[in-house]
C-alpha positions as CSV (number, residue, x, y, z in Angstrom):
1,X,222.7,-115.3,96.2
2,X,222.8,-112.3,98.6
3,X,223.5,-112.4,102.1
4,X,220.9,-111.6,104.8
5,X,223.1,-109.5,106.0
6,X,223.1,-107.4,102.9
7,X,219.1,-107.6,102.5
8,X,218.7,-106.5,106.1
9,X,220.9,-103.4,104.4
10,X,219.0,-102.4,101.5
11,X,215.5,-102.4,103.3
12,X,217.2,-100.2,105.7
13,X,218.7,-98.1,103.2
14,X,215.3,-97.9,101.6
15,X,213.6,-96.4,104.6
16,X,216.1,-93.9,105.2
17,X,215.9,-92.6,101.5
18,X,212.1,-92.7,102.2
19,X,211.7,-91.3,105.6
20,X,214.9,-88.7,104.0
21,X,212.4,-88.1,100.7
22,X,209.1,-87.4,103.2
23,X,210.9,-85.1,105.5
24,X,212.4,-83.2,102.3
25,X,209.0,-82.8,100.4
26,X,207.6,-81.8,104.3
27,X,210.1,-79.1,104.1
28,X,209.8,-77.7,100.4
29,X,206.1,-77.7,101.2
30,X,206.3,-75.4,104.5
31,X,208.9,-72.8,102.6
32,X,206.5,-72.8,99.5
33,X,203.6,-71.9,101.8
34,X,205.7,-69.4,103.9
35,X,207.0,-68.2,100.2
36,X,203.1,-67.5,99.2
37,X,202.1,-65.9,102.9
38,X,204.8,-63.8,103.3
39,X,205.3,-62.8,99.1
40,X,202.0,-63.4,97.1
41,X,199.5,-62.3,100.3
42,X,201.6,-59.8,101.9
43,X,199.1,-57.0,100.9
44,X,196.5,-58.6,102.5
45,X,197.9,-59.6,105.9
46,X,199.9,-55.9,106.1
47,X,195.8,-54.5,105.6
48,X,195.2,-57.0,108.2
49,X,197.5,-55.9,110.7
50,X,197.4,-52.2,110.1
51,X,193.1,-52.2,110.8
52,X,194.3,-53.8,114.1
53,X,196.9,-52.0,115.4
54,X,195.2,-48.7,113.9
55,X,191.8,-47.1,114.8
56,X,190.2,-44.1,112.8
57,X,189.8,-40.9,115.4
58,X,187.2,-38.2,113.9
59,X,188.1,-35.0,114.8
60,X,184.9,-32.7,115.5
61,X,186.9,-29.1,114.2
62,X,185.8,-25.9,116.2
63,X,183.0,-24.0,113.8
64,X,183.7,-20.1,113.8
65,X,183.0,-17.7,116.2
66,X,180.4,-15.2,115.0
67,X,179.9,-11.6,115.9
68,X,178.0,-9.1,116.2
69,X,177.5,-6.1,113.7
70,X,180.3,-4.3,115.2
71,X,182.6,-7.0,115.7
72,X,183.2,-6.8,119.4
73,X,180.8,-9.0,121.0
74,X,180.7,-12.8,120.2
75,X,176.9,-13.9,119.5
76,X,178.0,-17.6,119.1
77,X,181.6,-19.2,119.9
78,X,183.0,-22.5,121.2
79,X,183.4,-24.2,124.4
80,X,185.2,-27.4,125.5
81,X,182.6,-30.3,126.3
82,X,184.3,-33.6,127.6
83,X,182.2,-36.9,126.6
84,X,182.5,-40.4,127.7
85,X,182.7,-43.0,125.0
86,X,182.8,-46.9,125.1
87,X,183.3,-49.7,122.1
88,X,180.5,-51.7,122.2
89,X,182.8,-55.0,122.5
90,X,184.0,-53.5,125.8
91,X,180.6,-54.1,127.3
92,X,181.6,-56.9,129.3
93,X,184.4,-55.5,130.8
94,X,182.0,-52.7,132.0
95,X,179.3,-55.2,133.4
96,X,182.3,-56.7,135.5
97,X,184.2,-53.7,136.9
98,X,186.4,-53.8,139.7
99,X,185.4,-52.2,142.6
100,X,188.1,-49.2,141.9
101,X,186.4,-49.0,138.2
102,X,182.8,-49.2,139.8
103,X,183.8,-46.0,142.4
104,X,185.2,-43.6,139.4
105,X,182.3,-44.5,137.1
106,X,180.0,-43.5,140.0
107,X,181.4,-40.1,139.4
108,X,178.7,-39.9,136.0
109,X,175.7,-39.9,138.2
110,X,174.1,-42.7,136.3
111,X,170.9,-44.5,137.5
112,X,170.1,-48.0,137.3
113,X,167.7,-47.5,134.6
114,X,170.3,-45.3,132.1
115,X,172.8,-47.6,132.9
116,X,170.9,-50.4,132.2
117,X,169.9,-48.4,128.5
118,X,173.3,-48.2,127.9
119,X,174.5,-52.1,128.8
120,X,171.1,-52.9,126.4
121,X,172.5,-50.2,123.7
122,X,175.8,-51.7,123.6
123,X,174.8,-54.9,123.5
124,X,172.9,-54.5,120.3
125,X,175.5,-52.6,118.6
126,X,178.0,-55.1,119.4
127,X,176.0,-57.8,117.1
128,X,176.6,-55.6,115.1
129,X,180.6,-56.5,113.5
130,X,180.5,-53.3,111.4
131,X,180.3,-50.6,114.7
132,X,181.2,-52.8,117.5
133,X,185.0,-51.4,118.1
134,X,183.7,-47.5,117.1
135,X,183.4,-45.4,120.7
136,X,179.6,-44.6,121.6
137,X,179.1,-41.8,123.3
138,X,177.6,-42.7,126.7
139,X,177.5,-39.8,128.8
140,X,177.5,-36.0,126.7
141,X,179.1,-32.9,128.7
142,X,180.1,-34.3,131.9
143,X,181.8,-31.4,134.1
144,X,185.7,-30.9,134.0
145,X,186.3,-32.3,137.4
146,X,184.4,-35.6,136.5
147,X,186.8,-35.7,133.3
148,X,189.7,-35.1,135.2
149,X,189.2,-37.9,137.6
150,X,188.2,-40.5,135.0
151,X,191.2,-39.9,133.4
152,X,193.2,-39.6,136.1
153,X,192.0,-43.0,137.1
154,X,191.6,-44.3,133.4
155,X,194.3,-47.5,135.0
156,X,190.9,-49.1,136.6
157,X,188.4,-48.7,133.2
158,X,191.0,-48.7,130.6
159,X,187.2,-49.1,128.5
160,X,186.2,-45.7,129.2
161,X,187.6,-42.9,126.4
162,X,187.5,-39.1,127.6
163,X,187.1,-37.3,124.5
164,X,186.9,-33.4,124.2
165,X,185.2,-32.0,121.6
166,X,184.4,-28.0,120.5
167,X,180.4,-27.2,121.9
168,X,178.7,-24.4,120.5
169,X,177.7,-21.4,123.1
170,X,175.0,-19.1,122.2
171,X,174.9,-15.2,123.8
172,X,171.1,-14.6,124.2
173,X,168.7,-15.2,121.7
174,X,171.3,-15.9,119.3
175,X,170.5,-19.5,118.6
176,X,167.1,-18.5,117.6
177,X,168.1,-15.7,115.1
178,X,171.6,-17.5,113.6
179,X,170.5,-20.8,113.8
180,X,171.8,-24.1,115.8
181,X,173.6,-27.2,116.0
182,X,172.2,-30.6,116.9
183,X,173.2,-34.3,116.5
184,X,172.1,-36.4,113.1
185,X,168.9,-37.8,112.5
186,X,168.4,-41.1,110.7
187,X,168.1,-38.9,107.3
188,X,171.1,-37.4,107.8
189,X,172.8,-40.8,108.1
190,X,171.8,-41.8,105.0
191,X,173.6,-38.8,103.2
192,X,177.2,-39.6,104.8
193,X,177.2,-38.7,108.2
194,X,177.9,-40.9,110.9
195,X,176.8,-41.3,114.0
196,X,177.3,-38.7,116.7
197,X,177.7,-36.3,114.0
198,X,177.0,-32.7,115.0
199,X,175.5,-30.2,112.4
200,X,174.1,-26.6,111.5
């Protein structure tokens, strides 16, 4: 007959295998599933990481400078026009400014009821998944100063984006005999354009 002693063993020996077995399979089961993250779905999660480390920029390019019939004096050329742009998911940061944010976005001259149009636009197109982290333009042609300072102070609404962008400038009657440029309408949108989208 055995020995308690030796029983006592064996069941002892038993659990180690088994508690040896469960922490191996633990481990082959973790490496297979880093294995099939890292191998079979790196595609996906590089795609992942790229979309949000990366955001799309359209650049607006200068249209040409036209002249008159002698080719002296310009009838239409470009100017530089700074807007001020905001992704709709920043909207709550911009309803809770600090009070250094609050003074430098005094400096757009906004009353309570376009600034309350703009918190109510952006909240609508941040339901919206698709267009809630593309800048909307909030305030079109501010002067250079005002530009200067928001950027200079861009530390307090880190929200705010200063773009510059090419504006057309007409000599005279120009714009009425060449022709003029304007943003989308709702048809244009629906033949590829996107939103504040200038055109011809």
């Amino acid at each position: 007959m055995f020995g308690t002693d030796e029983i006592s063993d064996n069941i002892t020996r038993r659990k180690l295998y088994l508690i040896l077995t469960v922490i191996i399979i633990g481990f082959c089961v973790l490496i297979i599933r880093l294995g099939y993250l890292q191998i079979v779905c790196a595609g996906y999660y590089t795609k992942r990481s790229e979309d949000n480390r990366i955001r799309p920029v359209r650049l607006v390019p200068p249209r040409g400078v036209i002249y008159d019939r002698y080719g002296i004096e310009p009838l239409a050329d470009n100017e530089t026009a700074f807007d001020v742009c905001i992704a709709p998911s920043n909207v709550a940061r911009l309803e809770n400014m600090s009070v250094q944010g609050r003074e430098a976005f005094q400096r757009l001259n906004f009353t309570q009821a376009e600034y309350a149009d703009v918190l109510d636009r952006l909240r609508k197109l941040k339901k919206s998944r698709i267009a809630a982290f593309d800048p909307v333009v909030i305030k079109e042609d501010i002067d250079k100063d005002a530009a200067a300072y928001l950027a200079e102070h861009n530390s307090h609404i880190p929200e705010i984006i200063i773009r510059a962008r090419p504006k057309r400038r007409y000599r005279g009657a120009a714009s009425h005999i060449i022709g003029y440029t304007t943003l989308v309408n709702e048809n244009d949108l629906k033949n590829g354009y996107v939103l504040n989208d200038i055109i011809g």
